[in-house]
C-alpha positions as CSV (number, residue, x, y, z in Angstrom):
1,X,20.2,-4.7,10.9
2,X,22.8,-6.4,9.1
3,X,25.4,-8.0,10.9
4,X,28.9,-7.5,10.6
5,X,31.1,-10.3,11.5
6,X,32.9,-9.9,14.6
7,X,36.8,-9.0,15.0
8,X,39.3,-11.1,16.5
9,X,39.7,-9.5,20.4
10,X,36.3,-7.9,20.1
11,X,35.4,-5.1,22.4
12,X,39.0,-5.2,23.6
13,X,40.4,-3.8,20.2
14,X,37.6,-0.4,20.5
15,X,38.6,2.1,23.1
16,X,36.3,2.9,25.5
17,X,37.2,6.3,26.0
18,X,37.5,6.8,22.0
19,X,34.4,5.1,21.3
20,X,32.3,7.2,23.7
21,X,34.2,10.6,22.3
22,X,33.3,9.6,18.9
23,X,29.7,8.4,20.0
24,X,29.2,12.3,21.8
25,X,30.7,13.9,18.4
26,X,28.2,11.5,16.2
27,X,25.2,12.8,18.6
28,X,26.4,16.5,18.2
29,X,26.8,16.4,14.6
30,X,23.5,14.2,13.8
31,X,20.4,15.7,16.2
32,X,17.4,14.2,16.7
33,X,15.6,15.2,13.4
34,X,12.1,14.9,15.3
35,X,13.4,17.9,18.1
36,X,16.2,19.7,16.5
37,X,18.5,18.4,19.6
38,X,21.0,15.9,20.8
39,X,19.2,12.6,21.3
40,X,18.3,11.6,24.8
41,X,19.4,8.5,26.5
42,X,16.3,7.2,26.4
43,X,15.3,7.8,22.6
44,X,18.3,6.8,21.1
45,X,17.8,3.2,23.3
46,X,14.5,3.2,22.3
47,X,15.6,3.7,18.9
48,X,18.5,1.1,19.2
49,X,16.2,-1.6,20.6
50,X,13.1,-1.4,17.8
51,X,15.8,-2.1,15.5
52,X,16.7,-5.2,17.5
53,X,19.7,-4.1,19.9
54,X,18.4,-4.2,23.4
55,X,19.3,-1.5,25.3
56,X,18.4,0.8,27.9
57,X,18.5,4.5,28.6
58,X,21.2,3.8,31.8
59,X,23.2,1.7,29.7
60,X,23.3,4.1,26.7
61,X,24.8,6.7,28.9
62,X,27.2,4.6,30.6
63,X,28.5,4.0,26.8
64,X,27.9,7.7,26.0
65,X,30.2,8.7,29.7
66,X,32.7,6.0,28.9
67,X,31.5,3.7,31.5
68,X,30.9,0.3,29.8
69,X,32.4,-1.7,27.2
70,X,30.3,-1.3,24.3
71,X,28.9,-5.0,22.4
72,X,30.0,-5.3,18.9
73,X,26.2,-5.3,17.7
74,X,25.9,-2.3,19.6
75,X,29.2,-0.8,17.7
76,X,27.4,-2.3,14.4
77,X,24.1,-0.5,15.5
78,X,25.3,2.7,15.8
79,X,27.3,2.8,12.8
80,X,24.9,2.2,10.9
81,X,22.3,4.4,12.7
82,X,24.2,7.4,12.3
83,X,25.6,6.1,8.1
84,X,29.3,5.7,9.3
85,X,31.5,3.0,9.1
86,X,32.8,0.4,11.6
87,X,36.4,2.1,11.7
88,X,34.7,5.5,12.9
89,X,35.0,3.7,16.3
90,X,38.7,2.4,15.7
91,X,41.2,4.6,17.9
92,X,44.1,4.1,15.3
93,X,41.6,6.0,12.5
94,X,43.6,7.9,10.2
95,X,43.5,11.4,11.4
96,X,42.6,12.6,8.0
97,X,39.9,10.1,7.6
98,X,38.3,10.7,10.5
99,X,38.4,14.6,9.5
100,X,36.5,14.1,6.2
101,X,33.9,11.9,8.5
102,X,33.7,15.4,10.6
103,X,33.1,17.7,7.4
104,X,30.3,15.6,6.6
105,X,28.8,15.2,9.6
106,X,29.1,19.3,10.0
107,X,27.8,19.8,6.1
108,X,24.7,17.7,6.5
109,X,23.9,19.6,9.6
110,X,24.6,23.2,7.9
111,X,22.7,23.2,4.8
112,X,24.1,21.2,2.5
113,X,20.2,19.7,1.4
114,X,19.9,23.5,0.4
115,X,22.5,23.5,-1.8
116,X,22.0,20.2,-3.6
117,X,18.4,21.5,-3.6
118,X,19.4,24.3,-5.9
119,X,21.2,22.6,-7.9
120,X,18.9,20.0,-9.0
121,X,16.2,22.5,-9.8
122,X,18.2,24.9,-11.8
123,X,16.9,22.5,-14.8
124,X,13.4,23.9,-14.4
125,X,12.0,27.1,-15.2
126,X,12.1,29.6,-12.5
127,X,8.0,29.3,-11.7
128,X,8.4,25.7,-11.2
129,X,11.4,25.6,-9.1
130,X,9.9,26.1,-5.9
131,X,7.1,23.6,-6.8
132,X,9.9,20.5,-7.4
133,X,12.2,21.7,-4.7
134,X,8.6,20.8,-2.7
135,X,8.8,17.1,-4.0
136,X,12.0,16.8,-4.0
137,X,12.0,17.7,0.0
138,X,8.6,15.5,0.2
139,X,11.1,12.5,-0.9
140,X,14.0,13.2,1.2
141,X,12.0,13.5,4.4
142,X,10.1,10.0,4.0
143,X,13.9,8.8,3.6
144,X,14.4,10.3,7.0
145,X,11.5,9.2,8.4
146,X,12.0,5.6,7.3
147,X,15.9,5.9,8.3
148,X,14.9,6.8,11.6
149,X,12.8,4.2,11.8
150,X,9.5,5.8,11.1
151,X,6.9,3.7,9.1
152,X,6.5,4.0,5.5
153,X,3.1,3.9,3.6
154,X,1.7,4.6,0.6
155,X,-0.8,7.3,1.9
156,X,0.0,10.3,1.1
157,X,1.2,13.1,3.7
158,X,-1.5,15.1,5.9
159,X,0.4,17.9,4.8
160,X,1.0,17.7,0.9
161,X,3.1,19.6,-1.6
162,X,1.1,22.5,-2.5
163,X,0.9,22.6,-7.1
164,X,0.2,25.4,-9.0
165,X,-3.1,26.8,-9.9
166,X,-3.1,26.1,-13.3
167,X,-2.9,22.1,-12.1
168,X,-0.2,21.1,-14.0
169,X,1.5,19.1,-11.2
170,X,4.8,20.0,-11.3
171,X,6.6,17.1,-10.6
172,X,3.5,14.7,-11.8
173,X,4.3,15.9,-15.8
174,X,5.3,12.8,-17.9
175,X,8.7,13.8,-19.4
């Protein structure tokens, strides 16, 4: 984790009312890509602390309830756990940044993958397309996985891309 230098007041200049609204609309709009849900306490501590901010599942929801004053590595964590930026957190956000940062969170979680999807694969012929959207998807989820803190190897998946019969590879072709 990379660490952001601190402000001047600290803690004192985040909220702690804002920053636990904004934490509960950052959990709503980015589940738990391993159950489909809001993250647990527990998991997102768990989470937190591999990646080298100690916490616990009691303390993550006094910060989720409003509770507790939230660190500044634990403010640093989260933004970058969830791909925002520090001033998500800031209570004097401009409203109309802190709308886009809502229409993003709400796209990823509704389909936009789909539609980039499409649109990368419209360059292949039509019996291919579902064979490199395959890859394609094989890619993006070892991103995930290695975003969410998942290990990354060079073994291939137990469950690999299916190719066509004719054993052309799809997405292996030299171009």
């Amino acid at each position: 984790m990379q660490s952001a230098p601190e402000p001047s007041g600290t803690s004192a200049a985040i909220s702690v009312h804002v920053f636990a609204e904004r934490l509960v609309e950052l959990l709503r709009a980015q589940p738990d890509p391993d159950t489909g849900r809001a993250y647990s306490n527990e998991r997102l501590a768990a989470l937190l602390t591999e990646r080298g901010v100690r916490m616990s599942g009691t303390h993550m929801w006094h910060l989720r309830t409003g509770r507790a004053v939230p660190r500044w590595t634990e403010v640093v964590a989260f933004a970058e756990f969830f791909g925002v930026g520090l001033d998500f957190f800031d209570p004097a956000i401009s409203p109309d940044l802190l709308a886009q940062w809502r229409l993003a969170g709400h796209l990823r979680t509704h389909g936009v993958e789909e539609v980039a999807l499409r649109r990368l694969t419209d360059q292949f012929p039509a019996q291919d397309r579902p064979h490199v959207a395959e890859a394609i998807l094989g890619v993006l989820q070892g991103f995930k996985a290695v975003r969410a803190g998942g290990e990354s190897s060079d073994e291939p998946s137990s469950e690999p891309a299916s190719r066509p019969e004719n054993g052309t590879g799809g997405a292996e072709q030299d171009r």
